[in-house]
C-alpha positions as CSV (number, residue, x, y, z in Angstrom):
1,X,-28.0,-8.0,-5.1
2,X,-25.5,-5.9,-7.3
3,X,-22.7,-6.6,-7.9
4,X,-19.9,-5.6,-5.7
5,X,-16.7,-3.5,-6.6
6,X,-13.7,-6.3,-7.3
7,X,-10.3,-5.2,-6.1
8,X,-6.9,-7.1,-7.4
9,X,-3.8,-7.2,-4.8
10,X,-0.3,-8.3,-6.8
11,X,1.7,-8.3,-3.7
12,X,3.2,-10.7,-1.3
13,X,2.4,-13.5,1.1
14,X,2.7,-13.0,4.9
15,X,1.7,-15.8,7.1
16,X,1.0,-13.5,10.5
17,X,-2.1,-12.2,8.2
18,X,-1.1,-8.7,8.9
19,X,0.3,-7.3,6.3
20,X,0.7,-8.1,2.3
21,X,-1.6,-10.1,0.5
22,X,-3.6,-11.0,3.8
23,X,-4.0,-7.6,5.0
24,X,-5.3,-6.3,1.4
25,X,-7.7,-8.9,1.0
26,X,-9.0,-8.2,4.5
27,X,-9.1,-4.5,4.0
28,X,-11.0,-5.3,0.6
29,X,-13.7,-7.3,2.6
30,X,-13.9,-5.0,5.3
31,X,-14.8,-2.3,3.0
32,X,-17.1,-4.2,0.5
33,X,-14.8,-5.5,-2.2
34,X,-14.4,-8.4,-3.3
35,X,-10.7,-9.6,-3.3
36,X,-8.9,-11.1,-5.8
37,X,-4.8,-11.7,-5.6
38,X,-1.5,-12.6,-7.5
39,X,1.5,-13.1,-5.0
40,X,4.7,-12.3,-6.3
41,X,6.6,-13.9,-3.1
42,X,6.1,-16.1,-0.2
43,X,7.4,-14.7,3.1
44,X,8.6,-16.4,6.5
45,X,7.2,-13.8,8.3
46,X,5.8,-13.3,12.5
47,X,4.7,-10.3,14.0
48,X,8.1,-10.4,14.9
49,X,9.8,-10.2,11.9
50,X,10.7,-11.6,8.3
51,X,13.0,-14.8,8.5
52,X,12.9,-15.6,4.9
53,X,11.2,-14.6,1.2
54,X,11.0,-16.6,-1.7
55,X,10.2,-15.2,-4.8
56,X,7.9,-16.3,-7.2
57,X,9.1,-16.9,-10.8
58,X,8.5,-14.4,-13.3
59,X,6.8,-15.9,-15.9
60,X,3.9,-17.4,-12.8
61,X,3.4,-14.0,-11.8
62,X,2.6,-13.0,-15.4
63,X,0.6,-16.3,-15.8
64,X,-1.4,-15.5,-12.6
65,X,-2.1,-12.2,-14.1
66,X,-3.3,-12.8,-17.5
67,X,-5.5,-15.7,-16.4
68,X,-7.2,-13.6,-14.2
69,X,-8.0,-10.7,-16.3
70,X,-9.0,-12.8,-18.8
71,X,-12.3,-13.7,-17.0
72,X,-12.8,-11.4,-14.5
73,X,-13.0,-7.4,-14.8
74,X,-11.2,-5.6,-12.1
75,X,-12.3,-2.2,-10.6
76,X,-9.4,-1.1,-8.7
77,X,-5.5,-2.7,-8.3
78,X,-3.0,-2.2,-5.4
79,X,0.7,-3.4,-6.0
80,X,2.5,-4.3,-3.0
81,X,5.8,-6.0,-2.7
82,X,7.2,-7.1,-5.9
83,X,10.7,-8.5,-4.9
84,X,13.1,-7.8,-7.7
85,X,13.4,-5.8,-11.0
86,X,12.0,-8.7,-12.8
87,X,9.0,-8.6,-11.4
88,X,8.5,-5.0,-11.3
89,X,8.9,-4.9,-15.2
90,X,6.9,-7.5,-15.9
91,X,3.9,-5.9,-13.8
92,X,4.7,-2.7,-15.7
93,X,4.0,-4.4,-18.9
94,X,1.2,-6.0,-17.6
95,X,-0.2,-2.4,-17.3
96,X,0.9,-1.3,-20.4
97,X,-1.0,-3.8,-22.2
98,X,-4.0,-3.2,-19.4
99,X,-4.2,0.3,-18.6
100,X,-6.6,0.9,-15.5
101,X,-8.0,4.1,-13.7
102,X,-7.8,3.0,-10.3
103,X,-4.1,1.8,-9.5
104,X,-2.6,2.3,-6.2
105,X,1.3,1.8,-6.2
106,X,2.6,1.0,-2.8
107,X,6.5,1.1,-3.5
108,X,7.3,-1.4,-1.1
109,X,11.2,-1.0,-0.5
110,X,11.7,-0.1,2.5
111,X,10.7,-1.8,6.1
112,X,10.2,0.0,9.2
113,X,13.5,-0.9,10.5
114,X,14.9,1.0,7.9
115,X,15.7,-2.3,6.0
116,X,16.2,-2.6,1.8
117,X,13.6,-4.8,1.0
118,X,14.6,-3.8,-2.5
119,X,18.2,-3.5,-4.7
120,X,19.2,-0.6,-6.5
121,X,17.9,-2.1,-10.1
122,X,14.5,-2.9,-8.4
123,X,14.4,0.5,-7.2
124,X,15.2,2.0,-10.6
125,X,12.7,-0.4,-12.5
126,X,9.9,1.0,-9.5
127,X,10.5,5.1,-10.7
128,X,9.6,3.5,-14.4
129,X,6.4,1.8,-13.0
130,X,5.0,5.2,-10.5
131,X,3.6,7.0,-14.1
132,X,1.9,3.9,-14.3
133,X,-0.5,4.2,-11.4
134,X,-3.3,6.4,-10.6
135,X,-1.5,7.4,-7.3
136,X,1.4,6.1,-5.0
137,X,1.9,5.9,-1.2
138,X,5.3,5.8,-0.5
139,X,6.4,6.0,3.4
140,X,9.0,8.4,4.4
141,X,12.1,5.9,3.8
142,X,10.7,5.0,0.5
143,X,9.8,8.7,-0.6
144,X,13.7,9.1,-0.1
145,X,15.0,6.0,-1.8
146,X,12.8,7.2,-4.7
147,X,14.2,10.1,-5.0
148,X,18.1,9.0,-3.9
149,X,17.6,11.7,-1.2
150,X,17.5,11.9,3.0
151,X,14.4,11.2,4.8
152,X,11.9,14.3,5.1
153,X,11.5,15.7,8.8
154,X,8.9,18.8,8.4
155,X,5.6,18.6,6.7
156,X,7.8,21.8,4.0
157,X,10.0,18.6,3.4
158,X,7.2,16.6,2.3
159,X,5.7,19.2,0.6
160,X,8.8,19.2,-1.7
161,X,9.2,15.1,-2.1
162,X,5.7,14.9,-3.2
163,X,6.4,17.7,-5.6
164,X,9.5,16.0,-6.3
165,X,7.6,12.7,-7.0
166,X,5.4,14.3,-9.4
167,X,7.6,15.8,-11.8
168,X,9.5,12.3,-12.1
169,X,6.1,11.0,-12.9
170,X,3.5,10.4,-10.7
171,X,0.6,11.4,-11.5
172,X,-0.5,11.5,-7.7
173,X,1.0,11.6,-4.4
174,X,0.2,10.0,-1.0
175,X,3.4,10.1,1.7
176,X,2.9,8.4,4.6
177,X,4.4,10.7,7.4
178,X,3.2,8.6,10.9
179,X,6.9,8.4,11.5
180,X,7.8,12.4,10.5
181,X,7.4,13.4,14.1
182,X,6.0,12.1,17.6
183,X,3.1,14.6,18.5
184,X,-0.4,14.5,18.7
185,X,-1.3,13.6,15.2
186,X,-0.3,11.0,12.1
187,X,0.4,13.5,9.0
188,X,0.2,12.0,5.7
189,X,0.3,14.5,2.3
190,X,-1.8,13.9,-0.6
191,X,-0.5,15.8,-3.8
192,X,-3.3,15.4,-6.2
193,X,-5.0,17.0,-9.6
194,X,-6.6,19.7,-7.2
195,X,-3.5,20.4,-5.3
196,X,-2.3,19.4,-1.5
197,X,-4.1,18.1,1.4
198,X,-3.2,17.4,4.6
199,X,-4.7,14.7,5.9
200,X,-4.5,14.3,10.1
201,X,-5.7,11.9,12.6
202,X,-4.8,11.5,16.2
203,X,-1.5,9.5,16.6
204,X,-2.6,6.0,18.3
205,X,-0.9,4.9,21.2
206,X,-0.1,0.9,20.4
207,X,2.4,-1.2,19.5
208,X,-0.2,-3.2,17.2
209,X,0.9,-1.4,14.0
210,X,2.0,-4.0,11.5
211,X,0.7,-3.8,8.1
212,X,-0.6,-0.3,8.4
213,X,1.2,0.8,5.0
214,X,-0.6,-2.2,3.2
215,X,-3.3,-1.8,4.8
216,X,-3.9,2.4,4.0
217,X,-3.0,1.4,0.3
218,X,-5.7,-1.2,-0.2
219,X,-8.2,0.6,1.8
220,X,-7.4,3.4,-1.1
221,X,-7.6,1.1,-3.9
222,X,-10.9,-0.4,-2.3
223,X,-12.5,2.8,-1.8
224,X,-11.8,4.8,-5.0
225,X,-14.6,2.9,-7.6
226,X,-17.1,4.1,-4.3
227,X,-16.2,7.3,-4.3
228,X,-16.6,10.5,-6.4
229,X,-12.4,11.2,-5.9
230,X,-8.9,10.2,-4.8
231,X,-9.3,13.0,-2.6
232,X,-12.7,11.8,-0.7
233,X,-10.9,7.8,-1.0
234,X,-7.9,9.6,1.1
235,X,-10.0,10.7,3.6
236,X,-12.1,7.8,4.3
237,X,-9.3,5.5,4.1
238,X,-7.7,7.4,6.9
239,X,-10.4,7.5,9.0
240,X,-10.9,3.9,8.3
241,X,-7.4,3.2,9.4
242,X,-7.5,5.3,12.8
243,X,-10.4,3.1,13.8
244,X,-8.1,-0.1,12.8
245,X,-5.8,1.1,15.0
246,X,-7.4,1.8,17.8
247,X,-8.9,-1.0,17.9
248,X,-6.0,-3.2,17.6
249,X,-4.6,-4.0,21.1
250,X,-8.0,-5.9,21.2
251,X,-6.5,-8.5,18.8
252,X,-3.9,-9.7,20.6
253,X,-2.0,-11.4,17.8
254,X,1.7,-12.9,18.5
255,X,4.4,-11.6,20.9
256,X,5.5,-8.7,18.5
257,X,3.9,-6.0,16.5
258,X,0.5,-7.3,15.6
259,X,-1.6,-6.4,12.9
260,X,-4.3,-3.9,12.9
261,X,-7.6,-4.7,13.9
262,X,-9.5,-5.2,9.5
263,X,-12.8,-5.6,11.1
264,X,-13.5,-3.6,14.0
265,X,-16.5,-2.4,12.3
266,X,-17.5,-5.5,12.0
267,X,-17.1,-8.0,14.7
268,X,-17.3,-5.2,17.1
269,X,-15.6,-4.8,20.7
């Protein structure tokens, strides 16, 4: 057998399964990566809702990160939630002294609620950290905390906060627009070397949706050593993540907003 592609998450816990370091390591599995993980915070969290987070130290996060690298090489890494300024710093000089060609940078600031999951010096310490990674996935609420503006309603508005995005750094763009619109479809933007495209699936009628933003972001990070581009990553990753979706009312996880279904391809129906 060859060896299989090995993905690092540096994100945090959540005990539900569906999102964070859960959902990434499932979405590595699910798509033939083999999952490795640093948690940066513990969460008291249900399909319901967070009740509680508590941060890892710095200096473990850094120890969990330099012990791993040291024995074990990595072919793709997704940041997640990182907690505080601290933290976020310290992973950027992780990369520093690391560079890698495969990082996905999910700013994770913002909740769906419309929550700050982050404080203003966290949020200035995650702008330093985007030139960092190969690409980012900010949702709509995060694209605008990034850039200290309102939230984008067209796919024009996107157009411009991806733009935006890039010139303060990024190298490449993902917005997650599910929430731009209700309609037909679930419009994301991908701003990449090439230039824009649109990527569209059918907008999935469930309330099953938790962990979707963690869940596109690994599925990226775990797709990108197995594919020729960011690009053909993007579009698998989405399709991937359609099919997680509808398949997640079959789950039937908790009383709230349960996770997508990770293996629908695999445990079937």
């Amino acid at each position: 057998m060859s060896r299989p592609p090995v993905a690092l998450t540096i994100a945090g816990s959540d005990p539900s399964g569906g999102a964070g370091v859960q959902a990434d390591l499932k979405t590595f599995s699910a798509l033939g990566v083999y999952g490795t993980s640093v948690i940066t915070a513990l969460t008291a969290q249900s399909t319901q809702g967070v009740s509680g987070v508590h941060v890892v130290p710095t200096e473990f996060v850094i120890a969990q990160l330099e012990t791993l690298v040291a024995d074990v090489r990595l072919d793709a890494i997704k940041i997640g939630m990182l907690a505080n300024a601290d933290i976020v710093g310290a992973v950027g000089e992780f990369l520093r002294r690391h560079p890698h060609e495969h990082v996905v940078l999910d700013p994770v600031m913002v909740a769906t609620s419309g929550d700050r999951l982050l404080d203003d010096d966290a949020v200035r310490a995650v702008r330093d950290l985007m030139p960092l990674a190969s690409l980012i996935t900010p949702n709509l609420a995060e694209a605008a905390a990034l850039l200290n503006t309102q939230l984008a309603r067209t796919l024009p508005d996107l157009r411009l906060q991806a733009m935006a995005l890039q010139e303060m750094g990024a190298q490449r763009v993902l917005i997650k627009g599910g929430h731009l619109k209700d309609g037909p479809e679930a419009v994301d933007l991908l701003l990449h070397v090439d230039g824009e495209t649109v990527l569209r699936a059918p907008r999935i009628n469930t309330v099953n949706t938790h962990g979707t933003g963690c869940t596109l972001s690994s599925a990226l990070a775990a797709l990108r050593p197995q594919r020729d581009s960011w690009l053909q990553a993007a579009l698998d990753a989405k399709r991937w993540l359609t099919a997680a979706l509808v398949a997640a009312d079959g789950l039937q996880i908790g009383h709230g907003h349960g996770p997508v279904h990770h293996f629908h391809e695999i445990w079937g129906h």
